[in-house]
C-alpha positions in Angstrom: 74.6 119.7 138.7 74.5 116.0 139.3 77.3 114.4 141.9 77.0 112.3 144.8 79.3 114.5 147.1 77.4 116.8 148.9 80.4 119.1 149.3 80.7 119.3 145.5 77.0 120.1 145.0 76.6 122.9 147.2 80.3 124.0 146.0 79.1 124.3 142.9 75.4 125.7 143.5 77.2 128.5 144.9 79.4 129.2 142.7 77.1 129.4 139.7 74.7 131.2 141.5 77.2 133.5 142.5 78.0 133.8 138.7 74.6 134.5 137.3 73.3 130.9 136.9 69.9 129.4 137.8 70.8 126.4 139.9 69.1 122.5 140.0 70.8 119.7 142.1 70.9 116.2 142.3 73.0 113.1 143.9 72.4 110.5 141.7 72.3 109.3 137.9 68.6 108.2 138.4 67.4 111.7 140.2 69.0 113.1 137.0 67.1 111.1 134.6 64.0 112.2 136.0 64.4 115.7 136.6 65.6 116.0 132.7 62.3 113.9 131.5 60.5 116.6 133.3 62.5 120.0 132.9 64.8 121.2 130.1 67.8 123.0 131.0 70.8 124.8 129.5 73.7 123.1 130.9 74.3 119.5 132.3 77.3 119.6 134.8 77.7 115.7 135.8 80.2 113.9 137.7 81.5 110.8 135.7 81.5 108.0 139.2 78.3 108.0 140.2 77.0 105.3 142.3 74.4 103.2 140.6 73.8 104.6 137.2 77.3 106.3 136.2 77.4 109.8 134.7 78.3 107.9 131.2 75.4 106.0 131.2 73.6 109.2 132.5 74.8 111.3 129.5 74.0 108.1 126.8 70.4 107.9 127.6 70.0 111.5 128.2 71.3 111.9 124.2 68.2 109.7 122.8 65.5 112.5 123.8 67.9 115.6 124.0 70.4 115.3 121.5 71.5 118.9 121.9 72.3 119.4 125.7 75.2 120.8 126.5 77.5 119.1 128.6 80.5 118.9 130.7 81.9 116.1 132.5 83.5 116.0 136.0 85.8 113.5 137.1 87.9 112.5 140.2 89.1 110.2 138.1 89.9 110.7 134.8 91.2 108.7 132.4 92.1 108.7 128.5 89.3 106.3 127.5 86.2 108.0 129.5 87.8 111.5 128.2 87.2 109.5 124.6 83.9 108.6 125.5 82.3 111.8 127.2 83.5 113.3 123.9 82.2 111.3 121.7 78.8 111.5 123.9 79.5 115.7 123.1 80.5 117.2 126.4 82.0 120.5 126.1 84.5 119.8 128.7 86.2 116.8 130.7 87.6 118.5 133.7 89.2 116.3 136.2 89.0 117.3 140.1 90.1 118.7 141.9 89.4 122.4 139.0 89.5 125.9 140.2 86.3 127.6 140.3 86.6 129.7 137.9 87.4 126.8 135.8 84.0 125.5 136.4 82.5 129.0 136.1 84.2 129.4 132.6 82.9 126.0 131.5 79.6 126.9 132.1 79.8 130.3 130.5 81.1 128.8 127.8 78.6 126.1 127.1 75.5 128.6 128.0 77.2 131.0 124.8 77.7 128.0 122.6 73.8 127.2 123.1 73.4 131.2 122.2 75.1 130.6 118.9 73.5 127.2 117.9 70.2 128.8 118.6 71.0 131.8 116.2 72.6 129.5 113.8 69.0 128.2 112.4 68.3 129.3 109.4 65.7 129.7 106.9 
């Protein structure tokens, strides 16, 4: 879970802890970066306005060395265009705060299935 409200980040912690998940937070685009150069996870959650590197930008360079993350995007602010752009980047989900919890919670399943199913999907 990347986002620079501390509210949000324990929010969320919580709740996908609560839910079965494994759990990794961090405030800002950079902390991101280099805690997904140095640990490979499932599912990134990632607020879109982040201060200094953005969650666009985030999302972009995150793609040229792990092409298949999944993703889902979290906004305060959404807009047409950035909900154009996070899906061309290949998030799963643009959800716009303020979301219900079990929104988020169903997100997440969702995206940690879809992994499931792409990891089965190899073939010979």
């Amino acid at each position: 879970v990347v986002d620079d409200e501390p509210g949000m980040r324990d929010l969320l912690s919580r709740v996908l802890a609560d839910a079965g998940h494994e759990v990794s937070t961090v405030e800002s685009g950079e902390e991101a970066l280099v805690l997904l150069a140095r640990e490979t996870f499932d599912v990134l959650v990632l607020d879109k306005n982040l201060p200094g590197i953005d969650g666009l930008m985030v999302l972009r360079l995150v793609r040229s060395h792990q092409p298949a993350l999944r993703a889902i995007m979290i906004t305060a602010y959404p807009s047409e265009t950035s909900n154009a752009t996070a899906r061309a980047l290949g998030v799963l989900a643009y959800i716009a705060k303020p979301f219900g919890v079990l929104t988020m919670i169903d997100a997440v399943d969702d995206a940690v299935a879809a992994g499931r199913l792409a990891g089965r999907a190899v073939g010979p």
